[in-house]
VOFI-799738 format. One line per 5 residues: number of its first residue (from 1); for each residue x, y, z of N, C-alpha, C. Coordinates in steps of 0.05 Angstrom, whole numbers, padded with zeros to 5 digits. Layout:
<recs>
NUM) X Y Z X Y Z X Y Z | ...
</recs>
This chain:
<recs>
1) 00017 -00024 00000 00000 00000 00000 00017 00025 00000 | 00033 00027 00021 00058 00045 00021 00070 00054 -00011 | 00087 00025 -00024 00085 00033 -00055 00077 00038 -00066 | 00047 00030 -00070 00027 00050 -00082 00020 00072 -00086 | 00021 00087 -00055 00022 00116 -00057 00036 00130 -00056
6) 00067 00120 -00063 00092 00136 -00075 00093 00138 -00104 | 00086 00103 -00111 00080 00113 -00142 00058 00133 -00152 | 00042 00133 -00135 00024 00158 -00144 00027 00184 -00146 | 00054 00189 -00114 00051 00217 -00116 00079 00218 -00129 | 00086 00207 -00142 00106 00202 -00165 00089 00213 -00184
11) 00074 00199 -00199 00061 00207 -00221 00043 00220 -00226 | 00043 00238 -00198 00032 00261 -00193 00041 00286 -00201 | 00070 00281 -00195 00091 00306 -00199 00095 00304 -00231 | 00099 00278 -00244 00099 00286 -00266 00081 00293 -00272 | 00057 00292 -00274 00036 00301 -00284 00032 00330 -00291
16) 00043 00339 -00253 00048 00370 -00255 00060 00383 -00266 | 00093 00366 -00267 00107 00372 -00284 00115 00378 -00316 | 00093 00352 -00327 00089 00357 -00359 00073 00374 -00356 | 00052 00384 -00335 00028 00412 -00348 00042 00445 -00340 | 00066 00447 -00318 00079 00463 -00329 00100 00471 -00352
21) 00107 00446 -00361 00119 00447 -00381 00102 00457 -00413 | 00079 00442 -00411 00058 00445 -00430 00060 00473 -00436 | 00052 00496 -00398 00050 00516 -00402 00077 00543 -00416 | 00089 00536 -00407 00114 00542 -00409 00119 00537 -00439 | 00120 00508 -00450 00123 00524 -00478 00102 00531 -00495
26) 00077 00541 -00498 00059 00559 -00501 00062 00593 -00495 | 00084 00588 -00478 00081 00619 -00466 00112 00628 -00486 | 00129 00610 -00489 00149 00614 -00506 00154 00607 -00528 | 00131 00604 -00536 00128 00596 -00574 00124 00616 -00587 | 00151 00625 -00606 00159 00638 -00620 00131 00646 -00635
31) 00121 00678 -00650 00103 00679 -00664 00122 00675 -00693 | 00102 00686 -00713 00106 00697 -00734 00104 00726 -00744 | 00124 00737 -00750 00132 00765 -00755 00113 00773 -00786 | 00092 00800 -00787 00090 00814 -00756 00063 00803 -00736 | 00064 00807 -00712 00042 00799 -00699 00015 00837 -00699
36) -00006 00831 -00702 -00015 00849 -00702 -00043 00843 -00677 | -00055 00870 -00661 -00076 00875 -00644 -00101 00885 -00663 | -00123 00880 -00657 -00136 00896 -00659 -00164 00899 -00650 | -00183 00914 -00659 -00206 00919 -00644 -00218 00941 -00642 | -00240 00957 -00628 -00256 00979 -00636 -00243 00996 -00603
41) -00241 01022 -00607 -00242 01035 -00585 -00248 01065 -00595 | -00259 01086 -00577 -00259 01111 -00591 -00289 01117 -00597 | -00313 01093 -00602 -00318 01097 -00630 -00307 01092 -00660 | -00283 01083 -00662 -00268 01071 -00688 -00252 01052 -00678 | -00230 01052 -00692 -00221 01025 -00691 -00186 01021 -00686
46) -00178 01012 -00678 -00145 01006 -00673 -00131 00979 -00693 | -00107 00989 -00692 -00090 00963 -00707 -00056 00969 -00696 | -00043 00950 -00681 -00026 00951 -00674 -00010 00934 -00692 | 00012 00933 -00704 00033 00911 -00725 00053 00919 -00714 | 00068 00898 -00701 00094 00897 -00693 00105 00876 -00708
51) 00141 00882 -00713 00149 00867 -00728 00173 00859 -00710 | 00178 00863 -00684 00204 00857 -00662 00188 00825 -00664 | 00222 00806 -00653 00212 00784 -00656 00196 00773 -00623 | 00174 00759 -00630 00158 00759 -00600 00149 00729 -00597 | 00150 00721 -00568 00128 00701 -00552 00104 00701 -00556
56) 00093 00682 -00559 00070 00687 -00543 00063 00702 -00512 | 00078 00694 -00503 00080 00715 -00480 00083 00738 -00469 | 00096 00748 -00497 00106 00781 -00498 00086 00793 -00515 | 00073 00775 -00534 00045 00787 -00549 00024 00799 -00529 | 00023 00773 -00508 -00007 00776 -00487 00004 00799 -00472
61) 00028 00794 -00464 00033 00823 -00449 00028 00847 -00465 | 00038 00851 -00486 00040 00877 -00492 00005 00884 -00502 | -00007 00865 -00508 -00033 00867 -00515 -00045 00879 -00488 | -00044 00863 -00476 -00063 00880 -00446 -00043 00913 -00442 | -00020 00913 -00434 -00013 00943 -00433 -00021 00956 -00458
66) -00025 00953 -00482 -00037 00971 -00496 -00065 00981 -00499 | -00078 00953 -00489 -00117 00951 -00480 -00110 00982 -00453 | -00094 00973 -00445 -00096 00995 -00410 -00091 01027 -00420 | -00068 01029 -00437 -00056 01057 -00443 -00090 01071 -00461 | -00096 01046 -00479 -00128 01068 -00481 -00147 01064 -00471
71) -00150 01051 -00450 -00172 01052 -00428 -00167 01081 -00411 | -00145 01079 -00410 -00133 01101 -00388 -00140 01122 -00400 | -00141 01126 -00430 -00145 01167 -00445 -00170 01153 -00444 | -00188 01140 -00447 -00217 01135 -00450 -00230 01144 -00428 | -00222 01129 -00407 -00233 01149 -00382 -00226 01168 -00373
76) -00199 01178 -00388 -00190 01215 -00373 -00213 01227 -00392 | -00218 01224 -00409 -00223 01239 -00434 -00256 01234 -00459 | -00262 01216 -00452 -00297 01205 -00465 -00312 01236 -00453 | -00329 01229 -00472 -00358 01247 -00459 -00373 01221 -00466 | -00374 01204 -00467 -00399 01187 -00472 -00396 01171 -00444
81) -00377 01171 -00429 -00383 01159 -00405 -00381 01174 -00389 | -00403 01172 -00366 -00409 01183 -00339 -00388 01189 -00324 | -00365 01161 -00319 -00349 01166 -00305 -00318 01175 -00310 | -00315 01201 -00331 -00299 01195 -00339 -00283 01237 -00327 | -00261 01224 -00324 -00254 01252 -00317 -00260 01277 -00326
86) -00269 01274 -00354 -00274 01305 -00374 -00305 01311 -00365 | -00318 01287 -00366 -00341 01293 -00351 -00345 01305 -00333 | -00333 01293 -00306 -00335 01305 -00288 -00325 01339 -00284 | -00300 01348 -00301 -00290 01368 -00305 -00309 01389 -00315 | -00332 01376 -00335 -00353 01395 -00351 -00376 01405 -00326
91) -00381 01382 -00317 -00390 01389 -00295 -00387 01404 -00266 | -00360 01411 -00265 -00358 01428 -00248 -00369 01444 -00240 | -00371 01462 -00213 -00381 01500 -00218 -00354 01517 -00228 | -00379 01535 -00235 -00357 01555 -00261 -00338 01576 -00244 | -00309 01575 -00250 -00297 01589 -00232 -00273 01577 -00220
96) -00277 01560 -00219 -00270 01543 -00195 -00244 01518 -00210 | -00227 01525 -00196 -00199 01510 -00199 -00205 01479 -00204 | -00200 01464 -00216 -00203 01430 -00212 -00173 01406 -00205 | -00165 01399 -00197 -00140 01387 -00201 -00150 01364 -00223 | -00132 01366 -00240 -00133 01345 -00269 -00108 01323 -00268
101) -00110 01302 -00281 -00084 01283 -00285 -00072 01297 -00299 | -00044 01283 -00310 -00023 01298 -00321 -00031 01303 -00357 | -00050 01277 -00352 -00052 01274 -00392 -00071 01286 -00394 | -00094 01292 -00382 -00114 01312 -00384 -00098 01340 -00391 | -00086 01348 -00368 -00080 01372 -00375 -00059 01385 -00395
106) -00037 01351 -00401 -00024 01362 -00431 -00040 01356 -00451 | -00061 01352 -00455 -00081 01352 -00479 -00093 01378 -00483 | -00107 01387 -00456 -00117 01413 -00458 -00097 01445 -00467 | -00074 01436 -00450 -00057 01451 -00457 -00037 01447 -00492 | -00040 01417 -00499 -00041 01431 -00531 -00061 01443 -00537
111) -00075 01432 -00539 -00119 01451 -00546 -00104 01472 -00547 | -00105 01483 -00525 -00100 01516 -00517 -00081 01525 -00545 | -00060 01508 -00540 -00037 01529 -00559 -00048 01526 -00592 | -00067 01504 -00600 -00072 01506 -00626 -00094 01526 -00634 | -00101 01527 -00615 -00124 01543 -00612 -00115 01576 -00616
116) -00095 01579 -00602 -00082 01607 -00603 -00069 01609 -00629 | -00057 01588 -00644 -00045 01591 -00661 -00060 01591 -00692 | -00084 01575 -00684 -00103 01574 -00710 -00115 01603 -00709 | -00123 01615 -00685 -00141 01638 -00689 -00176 01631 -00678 | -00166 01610 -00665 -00197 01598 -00663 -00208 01573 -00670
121) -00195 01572 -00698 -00207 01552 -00710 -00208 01528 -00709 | -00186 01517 -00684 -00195 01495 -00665 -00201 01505 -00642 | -00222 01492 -00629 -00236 01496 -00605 -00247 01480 -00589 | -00240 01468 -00563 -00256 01442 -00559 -00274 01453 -00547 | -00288 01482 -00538 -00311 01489 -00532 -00331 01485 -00541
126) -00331 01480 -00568 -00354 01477 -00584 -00363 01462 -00581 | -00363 01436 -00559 -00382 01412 -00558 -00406 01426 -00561 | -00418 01440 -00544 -00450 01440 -00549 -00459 01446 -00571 | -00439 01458 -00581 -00451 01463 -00616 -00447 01429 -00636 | -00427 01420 -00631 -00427 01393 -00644 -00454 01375 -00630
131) -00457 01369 -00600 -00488 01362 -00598 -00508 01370 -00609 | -00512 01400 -00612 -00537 01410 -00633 -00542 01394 -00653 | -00507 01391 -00674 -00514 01383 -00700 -00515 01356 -00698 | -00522 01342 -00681 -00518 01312 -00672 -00506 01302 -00683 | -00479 01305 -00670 -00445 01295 -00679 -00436 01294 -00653
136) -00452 01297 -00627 -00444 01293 -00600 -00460 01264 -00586 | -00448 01268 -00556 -00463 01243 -00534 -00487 01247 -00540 | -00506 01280 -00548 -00536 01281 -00543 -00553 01262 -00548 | -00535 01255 -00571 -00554 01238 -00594 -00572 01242 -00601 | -00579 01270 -00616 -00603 01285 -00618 -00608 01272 -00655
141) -00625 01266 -00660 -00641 01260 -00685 -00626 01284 -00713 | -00623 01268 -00722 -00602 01280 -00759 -00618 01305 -00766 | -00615 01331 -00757 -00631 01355 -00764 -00618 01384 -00769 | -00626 01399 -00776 -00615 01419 -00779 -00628 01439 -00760 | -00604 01455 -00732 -00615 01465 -00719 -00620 01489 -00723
146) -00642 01504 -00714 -00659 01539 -00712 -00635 01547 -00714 | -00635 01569 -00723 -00618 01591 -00717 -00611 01604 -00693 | -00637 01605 -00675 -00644 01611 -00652 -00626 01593 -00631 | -00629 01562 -00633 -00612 01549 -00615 -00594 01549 -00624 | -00576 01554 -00652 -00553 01560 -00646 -00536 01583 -00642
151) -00560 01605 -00642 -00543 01630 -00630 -00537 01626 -00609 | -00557 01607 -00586 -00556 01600 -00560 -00531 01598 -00545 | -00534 01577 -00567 -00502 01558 -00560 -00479 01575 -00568 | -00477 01586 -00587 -00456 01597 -00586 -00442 01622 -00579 | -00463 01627 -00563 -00459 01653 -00542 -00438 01656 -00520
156) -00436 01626 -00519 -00416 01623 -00496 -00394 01612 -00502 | -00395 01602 -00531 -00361 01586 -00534 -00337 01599 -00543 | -00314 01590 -00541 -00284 01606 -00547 -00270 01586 -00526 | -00248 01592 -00541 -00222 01573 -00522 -00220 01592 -00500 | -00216 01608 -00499 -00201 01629 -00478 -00237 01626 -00460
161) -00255 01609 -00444 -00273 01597 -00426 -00258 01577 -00410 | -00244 01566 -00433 -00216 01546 -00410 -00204 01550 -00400 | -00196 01550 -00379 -00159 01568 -00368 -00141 01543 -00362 | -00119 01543 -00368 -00100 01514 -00360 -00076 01520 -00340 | -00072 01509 -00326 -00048 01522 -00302 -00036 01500 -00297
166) -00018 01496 -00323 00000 01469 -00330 00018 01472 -00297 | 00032 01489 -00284 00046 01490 -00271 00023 01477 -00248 | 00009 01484 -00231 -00007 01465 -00220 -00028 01439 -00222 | -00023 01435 -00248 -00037 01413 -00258 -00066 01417 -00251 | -00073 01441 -00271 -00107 01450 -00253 -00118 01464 -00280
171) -00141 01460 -00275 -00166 01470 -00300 -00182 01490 -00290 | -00202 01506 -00310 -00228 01520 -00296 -00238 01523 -00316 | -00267 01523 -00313 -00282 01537 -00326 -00282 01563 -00329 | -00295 01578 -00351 -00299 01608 -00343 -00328 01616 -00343 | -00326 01599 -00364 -00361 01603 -00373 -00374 01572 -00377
176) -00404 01564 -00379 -00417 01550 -00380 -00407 01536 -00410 | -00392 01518 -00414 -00378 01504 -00438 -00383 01487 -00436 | -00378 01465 -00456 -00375 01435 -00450 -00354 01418 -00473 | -00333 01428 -00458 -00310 01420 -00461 -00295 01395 -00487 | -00298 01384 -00508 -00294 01363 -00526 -00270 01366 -00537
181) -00255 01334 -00521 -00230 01337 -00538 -00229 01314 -00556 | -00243 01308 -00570 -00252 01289 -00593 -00231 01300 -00616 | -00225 01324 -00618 -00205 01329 -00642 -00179 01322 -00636 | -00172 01322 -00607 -00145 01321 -00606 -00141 01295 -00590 | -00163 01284 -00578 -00151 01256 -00564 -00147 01234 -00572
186) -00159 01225 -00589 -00144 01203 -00608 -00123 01202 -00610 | -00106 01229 -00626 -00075 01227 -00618 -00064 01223 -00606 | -00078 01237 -00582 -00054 01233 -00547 -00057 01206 -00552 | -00085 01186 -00552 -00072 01159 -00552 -00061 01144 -00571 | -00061 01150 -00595 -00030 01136 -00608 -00002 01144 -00590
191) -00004 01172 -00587 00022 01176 -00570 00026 01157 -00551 | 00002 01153 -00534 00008 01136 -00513 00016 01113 -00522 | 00008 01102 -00535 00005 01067 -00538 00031 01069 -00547 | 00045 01081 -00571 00075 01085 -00585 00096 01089 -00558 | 00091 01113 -00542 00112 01115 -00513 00108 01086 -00500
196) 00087 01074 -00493 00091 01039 -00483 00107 01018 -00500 | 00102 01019 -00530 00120 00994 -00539 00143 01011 -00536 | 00152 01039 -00535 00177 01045 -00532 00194 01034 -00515 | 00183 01040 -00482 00183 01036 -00464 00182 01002 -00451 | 00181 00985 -00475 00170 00960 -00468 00197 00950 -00492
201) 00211 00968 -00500 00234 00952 -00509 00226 00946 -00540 | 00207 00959 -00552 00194 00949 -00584 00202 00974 -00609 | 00222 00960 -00621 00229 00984 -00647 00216 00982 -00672 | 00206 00968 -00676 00189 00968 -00702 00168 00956 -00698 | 00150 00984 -00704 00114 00979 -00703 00104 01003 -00711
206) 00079 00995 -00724 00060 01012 -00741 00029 01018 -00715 | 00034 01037 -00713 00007 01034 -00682 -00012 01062 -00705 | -00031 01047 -00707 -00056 01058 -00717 -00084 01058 -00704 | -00093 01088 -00700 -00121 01083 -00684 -00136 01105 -00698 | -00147 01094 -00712 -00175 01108 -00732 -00162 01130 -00756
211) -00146 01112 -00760 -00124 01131 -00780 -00100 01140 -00768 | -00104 01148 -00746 -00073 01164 -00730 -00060 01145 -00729 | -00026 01154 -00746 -00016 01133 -00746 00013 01136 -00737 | 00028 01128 -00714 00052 01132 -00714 00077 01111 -00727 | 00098 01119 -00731 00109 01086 -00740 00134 01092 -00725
216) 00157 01066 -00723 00170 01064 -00716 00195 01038 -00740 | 00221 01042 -00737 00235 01023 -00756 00223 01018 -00771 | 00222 00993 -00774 00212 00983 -00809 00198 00960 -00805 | 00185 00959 -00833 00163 00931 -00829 00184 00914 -00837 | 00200 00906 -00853 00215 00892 -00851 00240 00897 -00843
221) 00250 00884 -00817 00277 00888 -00807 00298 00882 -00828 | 00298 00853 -00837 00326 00845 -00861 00325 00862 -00875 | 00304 00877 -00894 00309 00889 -00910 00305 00912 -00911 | 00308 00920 -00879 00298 00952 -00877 00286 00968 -00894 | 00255 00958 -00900 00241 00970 -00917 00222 00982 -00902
226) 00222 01017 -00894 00200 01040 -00887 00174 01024 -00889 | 00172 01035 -00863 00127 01022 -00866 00122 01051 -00882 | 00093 01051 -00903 00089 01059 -00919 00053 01070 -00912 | 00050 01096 -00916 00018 01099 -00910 00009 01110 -00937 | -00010 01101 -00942 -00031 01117 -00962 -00051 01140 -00950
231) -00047 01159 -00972 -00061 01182 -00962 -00085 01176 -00980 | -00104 01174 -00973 -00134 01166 -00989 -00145 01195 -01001 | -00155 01179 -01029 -00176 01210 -01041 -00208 01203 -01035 | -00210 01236 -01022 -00225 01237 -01000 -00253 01228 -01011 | -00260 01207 -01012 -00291 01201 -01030 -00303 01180 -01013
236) -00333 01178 -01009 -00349 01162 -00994 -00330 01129 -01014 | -00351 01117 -00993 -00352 01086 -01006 -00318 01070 -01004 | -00304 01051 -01022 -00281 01036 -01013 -00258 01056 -01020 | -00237 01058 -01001 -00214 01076 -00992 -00202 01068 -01020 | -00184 01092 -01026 -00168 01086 -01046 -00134 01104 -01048
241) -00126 01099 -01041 -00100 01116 -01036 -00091 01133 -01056 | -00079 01152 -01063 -00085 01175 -01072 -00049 01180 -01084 | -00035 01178 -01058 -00004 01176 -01052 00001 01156 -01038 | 00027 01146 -01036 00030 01125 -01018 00062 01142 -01019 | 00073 01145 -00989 00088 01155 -00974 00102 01139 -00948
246) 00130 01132 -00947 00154 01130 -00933 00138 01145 -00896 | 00130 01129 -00884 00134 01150 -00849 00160 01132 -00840 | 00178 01145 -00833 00200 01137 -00818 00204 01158 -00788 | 00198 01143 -00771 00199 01159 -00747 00181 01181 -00735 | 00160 01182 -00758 00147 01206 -00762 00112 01195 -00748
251) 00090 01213 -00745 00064 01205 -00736 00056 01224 -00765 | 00029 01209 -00770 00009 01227 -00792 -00027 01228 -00779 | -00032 01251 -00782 -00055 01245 -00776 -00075 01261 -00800 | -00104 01257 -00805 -00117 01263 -00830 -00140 01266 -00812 | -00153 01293 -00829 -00181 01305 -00817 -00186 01317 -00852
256) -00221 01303 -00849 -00233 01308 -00879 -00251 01302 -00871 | -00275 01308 -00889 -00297 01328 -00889 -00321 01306 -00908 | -00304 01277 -00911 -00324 01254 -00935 -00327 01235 -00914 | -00324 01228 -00896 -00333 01212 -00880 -00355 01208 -00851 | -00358 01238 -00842 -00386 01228 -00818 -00397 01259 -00831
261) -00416 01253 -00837 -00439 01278 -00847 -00463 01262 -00847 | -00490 01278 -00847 -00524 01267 -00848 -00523 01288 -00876 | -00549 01282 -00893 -00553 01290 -00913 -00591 01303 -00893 | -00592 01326 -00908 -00632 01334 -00904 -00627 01353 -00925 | -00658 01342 -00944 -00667 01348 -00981 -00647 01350 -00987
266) -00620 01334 -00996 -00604 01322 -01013 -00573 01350 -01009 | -00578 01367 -00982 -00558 01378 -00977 -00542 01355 -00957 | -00515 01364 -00960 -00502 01339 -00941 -00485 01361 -00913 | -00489 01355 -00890 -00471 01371 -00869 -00457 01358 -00853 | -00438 01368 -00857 -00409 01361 -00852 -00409 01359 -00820
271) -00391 01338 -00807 -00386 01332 -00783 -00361 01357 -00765 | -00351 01377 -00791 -00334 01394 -00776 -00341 01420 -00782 | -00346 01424 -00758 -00364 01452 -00750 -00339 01478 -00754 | -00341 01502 -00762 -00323 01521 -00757 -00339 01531 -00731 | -00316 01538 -00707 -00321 01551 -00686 -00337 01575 -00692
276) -00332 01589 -00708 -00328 01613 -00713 -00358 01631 -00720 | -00366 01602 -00731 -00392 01602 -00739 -00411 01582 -00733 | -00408 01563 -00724 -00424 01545 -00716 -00435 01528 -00740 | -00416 01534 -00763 -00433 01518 -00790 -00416 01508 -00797 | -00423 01472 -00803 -00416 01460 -00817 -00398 01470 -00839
281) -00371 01453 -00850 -00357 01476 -00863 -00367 01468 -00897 | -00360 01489 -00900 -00370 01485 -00940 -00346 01495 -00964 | -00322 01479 -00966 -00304 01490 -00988 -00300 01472 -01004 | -00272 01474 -01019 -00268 01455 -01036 -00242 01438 -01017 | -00233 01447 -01000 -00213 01431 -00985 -00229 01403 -00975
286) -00216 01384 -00993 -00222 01356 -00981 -00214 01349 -00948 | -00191 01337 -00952 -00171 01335 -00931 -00151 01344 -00927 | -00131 01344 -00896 -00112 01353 -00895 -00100 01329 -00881 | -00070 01325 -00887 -00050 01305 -00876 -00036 01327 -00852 | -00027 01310 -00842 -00006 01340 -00816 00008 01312 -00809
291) 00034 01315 -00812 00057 01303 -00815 00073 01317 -00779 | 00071 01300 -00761 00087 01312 -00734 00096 01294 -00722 | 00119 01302 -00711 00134 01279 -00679 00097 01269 -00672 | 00089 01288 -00658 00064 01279 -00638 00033 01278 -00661 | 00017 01257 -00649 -00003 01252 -00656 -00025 01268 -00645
296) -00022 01271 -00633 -00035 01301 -00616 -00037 01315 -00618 | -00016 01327 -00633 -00006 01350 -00643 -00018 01349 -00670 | -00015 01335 -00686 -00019 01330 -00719 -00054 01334 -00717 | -00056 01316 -00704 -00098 01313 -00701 -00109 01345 -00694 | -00095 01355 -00677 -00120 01383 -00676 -00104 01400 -00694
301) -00084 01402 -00708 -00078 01418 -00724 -00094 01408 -00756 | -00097 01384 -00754 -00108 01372 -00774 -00143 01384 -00782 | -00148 01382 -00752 -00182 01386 -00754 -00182 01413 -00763 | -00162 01436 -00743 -00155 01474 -00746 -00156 01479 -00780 | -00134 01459 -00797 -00130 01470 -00824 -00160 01461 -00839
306) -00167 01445 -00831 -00192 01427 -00848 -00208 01446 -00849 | -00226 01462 -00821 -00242 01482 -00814 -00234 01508 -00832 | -00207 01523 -00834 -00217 01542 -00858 -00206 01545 -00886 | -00205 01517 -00893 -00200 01512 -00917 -00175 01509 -00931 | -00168 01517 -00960 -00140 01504 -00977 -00122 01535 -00964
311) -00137 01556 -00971 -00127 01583 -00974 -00112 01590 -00948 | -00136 01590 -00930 -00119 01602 -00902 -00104 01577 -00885 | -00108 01560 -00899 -00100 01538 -00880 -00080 01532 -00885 | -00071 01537 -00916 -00035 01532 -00918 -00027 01557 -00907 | -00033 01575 -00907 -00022 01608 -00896 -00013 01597 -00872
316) -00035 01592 -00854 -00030 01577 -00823 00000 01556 -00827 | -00009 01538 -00839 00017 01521 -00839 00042 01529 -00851 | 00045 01549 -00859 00075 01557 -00868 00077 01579 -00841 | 00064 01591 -00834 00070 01610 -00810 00081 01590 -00781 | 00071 01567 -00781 00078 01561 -00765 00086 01524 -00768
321) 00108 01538 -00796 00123 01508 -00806 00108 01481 -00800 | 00091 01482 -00807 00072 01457 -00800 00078 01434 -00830 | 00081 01411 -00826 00098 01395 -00845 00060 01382 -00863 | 00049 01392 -00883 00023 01387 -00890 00018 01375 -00920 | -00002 01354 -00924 -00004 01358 -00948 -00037 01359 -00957
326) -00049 01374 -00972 -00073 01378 -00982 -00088 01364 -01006 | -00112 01355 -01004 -00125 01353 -01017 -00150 01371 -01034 | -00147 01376 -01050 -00172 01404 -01052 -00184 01397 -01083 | -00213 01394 -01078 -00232 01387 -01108 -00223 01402 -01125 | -00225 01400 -01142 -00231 01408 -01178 -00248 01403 -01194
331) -00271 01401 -01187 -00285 01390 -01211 -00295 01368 -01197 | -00289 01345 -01218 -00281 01309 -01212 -00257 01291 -01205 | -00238 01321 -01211 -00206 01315 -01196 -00193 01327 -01172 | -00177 01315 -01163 -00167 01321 -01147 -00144 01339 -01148 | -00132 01362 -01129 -00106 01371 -01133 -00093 01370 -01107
336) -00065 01367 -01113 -00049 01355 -01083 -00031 01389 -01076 | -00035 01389 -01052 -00018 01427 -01053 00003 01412 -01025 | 00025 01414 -01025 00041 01404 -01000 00054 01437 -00995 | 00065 01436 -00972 00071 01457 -00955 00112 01458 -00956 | 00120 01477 -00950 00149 01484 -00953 00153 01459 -00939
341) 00151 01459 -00913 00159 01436 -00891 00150 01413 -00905 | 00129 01399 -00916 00128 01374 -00925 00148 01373 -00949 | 00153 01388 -00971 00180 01382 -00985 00208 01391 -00985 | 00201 01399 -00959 00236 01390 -00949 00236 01363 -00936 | 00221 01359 -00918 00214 01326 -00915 00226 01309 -00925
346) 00205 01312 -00947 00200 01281 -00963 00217 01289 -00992 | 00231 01315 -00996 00250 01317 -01022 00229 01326 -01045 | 00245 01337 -01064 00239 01347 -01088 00224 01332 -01112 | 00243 01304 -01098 00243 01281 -01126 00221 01275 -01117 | 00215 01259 -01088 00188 01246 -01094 00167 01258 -01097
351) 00163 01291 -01088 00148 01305 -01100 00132 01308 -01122 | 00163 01311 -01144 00155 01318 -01168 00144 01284 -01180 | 00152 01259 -01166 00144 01232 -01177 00109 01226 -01169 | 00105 01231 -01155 00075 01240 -01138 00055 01257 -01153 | 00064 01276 -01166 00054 01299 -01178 00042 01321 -01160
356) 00048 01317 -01131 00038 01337 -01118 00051 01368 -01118 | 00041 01385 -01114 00048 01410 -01123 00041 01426 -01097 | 00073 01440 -01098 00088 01442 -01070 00070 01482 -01077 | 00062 01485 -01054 00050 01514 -01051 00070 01534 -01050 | 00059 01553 -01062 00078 01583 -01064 00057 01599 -01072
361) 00064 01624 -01073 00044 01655 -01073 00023 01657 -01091 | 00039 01631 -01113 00021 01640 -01135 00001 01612 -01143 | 00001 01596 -01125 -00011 01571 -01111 -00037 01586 -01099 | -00024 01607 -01077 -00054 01622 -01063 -00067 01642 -01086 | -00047 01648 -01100 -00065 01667 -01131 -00091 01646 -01145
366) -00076 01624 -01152 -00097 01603 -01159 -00124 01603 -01154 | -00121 01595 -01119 -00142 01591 -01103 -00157 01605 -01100 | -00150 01626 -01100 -00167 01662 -01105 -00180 01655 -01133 | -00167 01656 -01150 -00183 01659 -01171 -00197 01639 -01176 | -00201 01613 -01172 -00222 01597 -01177 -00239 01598 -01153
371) -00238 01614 -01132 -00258 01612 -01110 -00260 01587 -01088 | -00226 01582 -01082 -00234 01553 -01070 -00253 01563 -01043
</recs>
């Protein structure tokens, strides 16, 4: 009997022992290069491609730290959830100091500076005017609002209702606002998720979240070949790339004016409001690319140039070297206008191989004269 239950707890231990082993190599089985994440967050959608060589174990890891880095801007920063810091921030009384996390308040505090720098024309005050046009949490029914409610609303908005006191990590209201950083937080979280694989030891990866895209090394290491983005021409229905462009080291982000609009009697209105006016915008500027270190940075400068069009919006981006490239109708064609800073970038040659056509004085003469 005795030997019996040595042989057992003998072949007990192996037992245990082949099912840690089992586990163990599962957890160290080599993937296949590249391994990619993905899934919906935002409201849109994420795609992570890494091409470092990985475990299974270093996949699941890095997968959950990247699930967390945008949980984490999801709840500093949603208006669609109750509990989320911006919320609670909107809700404040007016006046009154708030202590903010650190990423709240370097988001607000870019806001602020694009905001100063556009002239307005980014604003995350304008939420209540994007609720009107039901492009907000309201979820008010596809309409075109009174004039009346939107003089309402716009009685009270402007960036300068925000105040930011980066040095104490503190916010206020000034006036009755409601605060939306929907233009610029997407970015912050590519930033984020890109500073974690940094930080996690990962040199080559493509981190994309609803277009914002940062990259890092190359999709292929042996042959050091640049990950590669298409800039799409801006038209409803299946994407079609327009240019296809080298990011090395660089983030891109794109704001255009063909993808969330409601149509009423066969007019269509646009999902990007000008502050300025509270109307839907109406030009020939399709899209804009904004080429930056930060994703953050690229996204609300992206939305700023989109809002007042081909004309003043390259003006903007050469005043304040902004690396851009444009899309703007013709007709049934398209024309590509890039910025000083985008062809020093990306060079002369691939320029002129692209056919995009690099802006100068008599680029804005153009534009004038056909009325973009």
């Amino acid at each position: 009997m005795k030997g019996y239950q040595t042989a057992c707890r003998r072949l007990g231990v192996v037992a245990l022992l082949g099912t840690l082993l089992a586990g163990c190599s599962e957890s160290d089985r080599p993937l296949e290069s590249p391994v990619r994440f993905e899934g919906g967050i935002f409201g849109t959608y994420y795609q992570m491609t890494l091409v470092d060589p990985l475990t299974q174990g270093d996949a699941n890891a890095l997968e959950e730290g990247i699930l967390a880095e945008m949980e984490d801007v999801d709840h500093a920063m949603s208006t669609y959830r109750d509990d989320s810091e911006l919320v609670a921030f909107n809700e404040a009384p007016l006046g009154e100091w708030q202590p903010l996390s650190n990423e709240l308040i370097e988001v607000l505090a870019i806001s602020r500076s694009v905001s100063e720098a556009s002239e307005g024309t980014f604003d995350i005050t304008i939420g209540d005017v994007v609720n009107l046009w039901s492009f907000g949490p309201e979820a008010r029914p596809e309409e075109v609002p009174s004039d009346a409610e939107l003089s309402e609303r716009m009685a009270t908005i402007g960036f300068d209702a925000v105040e930011v006191d980066t040095q104490r990590m503190q916010a206020r209201r000034l006036r009755d606002v409601f605060a939306d950083l929907s233009g610029v937080a997407k970015g912050h979280a590519t930033d984020r998720v890109a500073a974690y694989l940094d930080q996690q030891g990962i040199d080559n990866y493509l981190v994309n979240i609803g277009g914002g895209l940062i990259a890092r090394g190359y999709r292929d290491i042996e042959d050091q070949t640049p990950w590669r983005v298409g800039i799409e021409v801006p038209q409803s229905g299946v994407p079609e790339a327009q240019h296809v462009l080298a990011l090395e080291g660089m983030s891109v982000a794109t704001s255009g004016d063909y993808r969330n609009y409601f149509e009423v009697d066969g007019e269509r209105f646009s999902h990007l409001l000008d502050p300025r006016t509270g109307q839907p915008i109406k030009h020939q500027l399709a899209s804009v690319s904004v080429f930056h270190p930060s994703n953050a940075w690229a996204d609300a400068w992206a939305t700023a140039l989109t809002v007042v069009g081909s004309e003043q919006g390259m003006q903007l981006a050469v005043e304040n070297n902004l690396n851009i490239l444009m899309l703007v109708r013709e007709g049934e064609r398209w024309r590509s206008l890039a910025s000083p800073a985008f062809v020093n970038y990306f060079g002369d040659a691939l320029i002129d191989e692209l056919g995009i056509e690099p802006w100068t004085a008599s680029s804005a003469n153009r534009q004038m004269q056909t009325g973009e």
